[in-house]
Each structure stands twice: as structure tokens, then as C-alpha cells.
Phi, psi and omega in degrees: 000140185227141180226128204261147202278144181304189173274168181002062162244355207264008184271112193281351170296297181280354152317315150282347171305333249260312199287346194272158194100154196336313183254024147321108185319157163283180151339149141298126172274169190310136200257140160287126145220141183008143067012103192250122192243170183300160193251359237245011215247162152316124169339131155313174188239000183156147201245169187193180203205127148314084191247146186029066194277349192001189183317015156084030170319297180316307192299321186281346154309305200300325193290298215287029155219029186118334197290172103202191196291107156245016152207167204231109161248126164189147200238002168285126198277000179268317188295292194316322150320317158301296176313322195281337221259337174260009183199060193257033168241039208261156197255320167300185191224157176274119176291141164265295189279122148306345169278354171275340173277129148316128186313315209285327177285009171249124200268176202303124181182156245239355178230172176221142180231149157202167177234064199297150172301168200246134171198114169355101176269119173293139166275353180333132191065042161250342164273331178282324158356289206283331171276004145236046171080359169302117179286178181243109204273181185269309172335288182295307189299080139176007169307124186076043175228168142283001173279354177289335184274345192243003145281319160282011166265343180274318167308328166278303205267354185038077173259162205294344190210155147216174178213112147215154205275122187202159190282151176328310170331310177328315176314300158305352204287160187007077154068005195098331184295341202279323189296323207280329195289315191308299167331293154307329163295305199265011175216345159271330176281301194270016180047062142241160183278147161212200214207121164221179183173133197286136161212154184267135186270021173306328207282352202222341170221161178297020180232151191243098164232105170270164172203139170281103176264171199243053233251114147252147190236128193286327149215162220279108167271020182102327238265114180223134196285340193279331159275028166271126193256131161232158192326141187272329181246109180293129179309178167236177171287348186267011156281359173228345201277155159316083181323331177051025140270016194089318201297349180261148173282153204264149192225080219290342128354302205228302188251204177220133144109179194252346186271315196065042166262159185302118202302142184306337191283354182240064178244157126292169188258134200298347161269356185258320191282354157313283185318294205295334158306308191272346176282289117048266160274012192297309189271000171268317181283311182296355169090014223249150187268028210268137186163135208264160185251093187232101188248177153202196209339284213281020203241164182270091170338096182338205186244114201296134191237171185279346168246040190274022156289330192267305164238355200037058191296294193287048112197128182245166160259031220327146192264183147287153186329106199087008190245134182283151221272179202222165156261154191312192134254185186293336172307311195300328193291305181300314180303330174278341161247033151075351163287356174238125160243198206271133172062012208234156173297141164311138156304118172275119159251115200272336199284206174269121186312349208265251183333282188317335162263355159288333193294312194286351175282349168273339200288189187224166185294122209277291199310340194290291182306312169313294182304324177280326181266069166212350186272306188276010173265330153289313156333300187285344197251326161299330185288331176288339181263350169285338202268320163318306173264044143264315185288343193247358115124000000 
């Protein structure tokens, strides 16, 4: 879907007017920091900025086409722990509130990613506004949200592209008005054309996870989300589950034994696995959609949720005959929203299995984010060598 950008907002004077006044953020609060690692590599093809970054799905589509990351936001202290411990060579430091940050400490750059939270917009106060002749900026519609932080980092740096990500829901949320205002704020307030489209990472990990992304461009490079072709034949789960054949390196964590089968603590208990059976048929007999996802080898997963730590219900594992069914583990977690890949290093998870399933029940699918940013990269490399000759005059 494409919406092509309003008029005269793309003037960076007034983009910054926009921003100066009462609700200029305060200081930054105190940042975790980095591990400054060697630098010595090639120059990046274009640099992006991290926004509500949680363990760094987004990012790692971007690096795997040239970017990279010079800045970091994120304010949960187990992600930023996870993040750091998978991203120690960074020169930057991880920012915690993004409402605290000043526009001006964020540097300068040519993509913006963010996964921003699904959240309401208030009218509150648009009649006194409107008596006393006051216009209505992207300021008054989006104030006290966080998506307010990621229109006025775009209103200062006008960077050439962003991309963000949110669950599918967001078309619906409060009736559509939440989706029509992002919209509008990001192409009549802030002139960029942008472009969106659901797409399920079913095509790239063994789970049917949609999420809406969001591609805008500061100026209309071509970019249409209806010619990204994604893969025709979709994985199963026994491409991520624990083989329990010896054949995986045994990982004393996770699994037991030299076989590596999977430790008896992600089994459930015959009183928890009771309850969701009697629970089940409670909501089955009430006519109600309540169901437990109880899958194996050859099957496509529900959609992994941040509270799949409490029962792990939406994906179970079937056992042997008589045995109650188990939740993944945190490895099995990664592997399926695509962070640990094939021939590639593990995702270090440093946390608590609790946090690690909440970090990857927020995350987004890497390969899925791969293919979209490997989709906008010629798009993005034309607008930067046009923005390169322009500059250099």
C-alpha cells in the first residue's frame, strides 16, 4: 500500500522549528556501556540508528546489506544485556529512555529502524487548540506516545529511509485512527512517500508470525512493497527443535547428556498440563477460541508471544506416549525467530530463560527483516548516491 507525501514539510528549518519548544526532551538518562572493539574494517555503505531496539532483530537485517549501527535505544535492562553481549564491538553506548533524549545527541544518519510500541492517540485538547488558532503539528496528534519520539528524530535528521515494524494489529488498533494518524503524520506532516505490508515469517522460520512493516522514503525512490517475493516452501519445526541425537553439540543449559536430549525442567507438570487440557475444554464447551498449540516435527508453530514464559501454551511439543508435552527451549526460541543461523554463530543469551522468552516473544523474524532490507537496498543506495551528488555539488 502506498501513500505518496503531502506538501511543503520536507523544509528542514521548519522541521526543526517543530521540535524547539516545551516539549523538547530533557538530558539523557544514564547509558550502559559498550565494549569498544577493534574499528579497522571497511567503511559501511550507509549508517541507521536503533530505536526501541530490544535484542536487535531490526538491526541485524541492516548490517547484512552494508549498514551500520551509530546509535542504540532501548530501555529494558535484561535487553540491553542480551544486546550488549551480541553487539560488543559497538563505539556507541546504549541510550535508555528515547524520551529523554535530545534530538541533537543523535547522530547524524541515512536509515531510521525502529519497532516502536502499538499505542493510542489522544484528542484531548484539540478544542482548546482549535479557540486559540493554534495548527495541529504531528506535536499536538501524537503527543505522550512513543511514536512521537520517532517522528521528531525524523523531523530533525531527515534521514533518507526508515523502516518500522509493529504487530499486524496496529491496521485495527482504536477503530484504524491509530494506523491513519502514523500515516499521515509520516507523509503530510513529515513529506516522506511511504509504503506498507504484513507479512508472515512463516516463509523463513516454522511459525506463522505477522508483523506490519513500514518503509518510507524522504524522497519517492520506486520502492513498492508488492514486488518483494518471499520463499515458497516454508521450514518445519524439526529445522530448530534439539535433535536428541547426539548429532548437536550438547549444551548443558538446555539440553542433558551427550545425546542432548532436551532437559526434563522444559517438560510440564502433570498439574499444569491438566489445568490447559481442562481449561480447553471449558472454553471449547463455552463456544470460546481458547487452545493450547500442541505441535511436533513436521508442524508450523503459532506465533511465539513475550508470555510464552508463564505456560508456554501457544506452542507445546509433543513427547513420547504418556508423557506431558514440553516448551521450547530458549535455544529452539532463537532458532525460530531466525537468530541463531545455519552455519553462523549462536545468539548469545546471557539472561534468565524467563527474559530470553520474553526478549524473542517481542522480536521480530531476522530473516523476514533480512529480505525486506535486501528489498530496499537498491532503493536506499539510489537515494544516497543522489543525496552524495547533490552534496558534493
Amino acid at each position: 500500500m502506498v501513500k505518496q507525501a503531502g506538501r511543503a514539510t520536507a523544509d528542514k528549518a521548519v522541521a526543526n522549528g517543530w521540535i524547539d519548544g516545551p516539549a523538547k526532551p530533557v538530558a539523557a538518562q544514564p547509558k550502559l556501556k559498550l565494549v569498544r572493539g577493534d574499528k579497522s574494517e571497511a567503511p559501511a555503505d550507509f549508517t541507521f540508528i536503533d530505536l526501541f531496539a530490544g535484542i536487535g532483530g531490526l538491526r541485524r537485517g541492516f548490517e547484512s546489506i552494508g549498514g551500520q549501527c551509530v546509535f542504540t535505544s532501548e530501555w529494558d535492562k535484561y535487553s540491553q544485556k542480551t544486546y550488549a553481549a551480541n553487539f560488543p564491538d559497538d563505539d556507541h553506548e546504549i541510550n535508555g529512555d528515547i524520551t529523554k533524549v535530545d534530538v541533537a545527541d543523535i547522530p547524524e544518519h541515512d536509515v531510521l529502524l525502529a519497532g516502536f510500541p502499538c499505542q493510542p492517540f489522544s484528542i484531548a485538547g484539540v478544542s482548546k487548540k482549535n479557540a486559540l488558532g493554534r495548527a495541529h503539528g504531528f506535536e499536538d496528534k501524537t503527543q505522550g506516545t512513543l511514536f512521537f519520539d520517532v517522528a521528531r528524530i525524523i523531523a530533525h535528521h531527515r534521514p533518507a529511509a526508515f523502516l518500522l515494524e509493529n504487530v499486524r494489529n496496529l491496521i485495527g488498533h482504536d477503530k484504524g485512527k491509530t494506523f491513519q494518524t502514523i500515516k499521515d503524520v509520516l507523509t503530510e506532516e513529515l513529506g516522506y512517500t511511504i509504503d506498507w505490508r504484513v507479512i508472515d515469517g512463516r516463509s523463513w522460520t516454522p511459525q506463522h508470525r505477522e508483523r506490519i512493516f513500514i518503509i518510507g522514503f524522504r524522497e519517492d525512490q520506486g520502492f513498492r512493497f508488492a514486488d518483494l517475493k518471499t520463499p515458497d516452501a516454508a521450514p518445519k519445526l524439526r529445522d530448530i527443535l534439539h535433535p536428541g541425537d547426539g548429532s548437536e553439540v550438547p549444551d548443558q543449559r538446555f539440553t542433558v547428556g551427550n545425546s542432548g536430549r532436551v532437559s526434563e525442567k522444559y517438560t510440564l507438570t502433570d498439574h499444569l498440563w491438566n489445568y490447559l487440557q481442562r481449561y480447553k475444554e471449558k472454553h471449547q464447551a463455552a463456544g470460546n477460541g481458547f487452545g493450547f498449540g500442541l505441535v511436533g516435527p513436521d508442524d508450523v508453530a503459532r506465533t511465539l508471544s513475550a508470555r510464552y514464559y508463564k505456560d508456554g501454551s501457544e506452542i507445546l511439543i509433543r513427547q513420547e506416549e504418556g508423557k506431558a508435552p514440553r516448551r521450547l527451549t530458549p535455544r529452539e526460541c532463537a532458532r525460530l525467530m531466525g537468530f541463531d543461523e545455519p552455519q553462523g554463530n549462536e545468539f548469545i543469551i546471557p539472561v534468565s530463560d524467563t527474559q530470553a522468552y520474553r526478549q524473542f516473544g517481542n522480536s521480530v523474524v531476522v530473516p523476514a527483516v533480512k529480505a525486506v532490507a535486501e528489498h530496499m537496498k537498491p532503493h536506499l543506495f539510489k537515494a544516497l548516491a543522489a543525496q552524495r551528488k547533490v552534496a558534493v555539488g
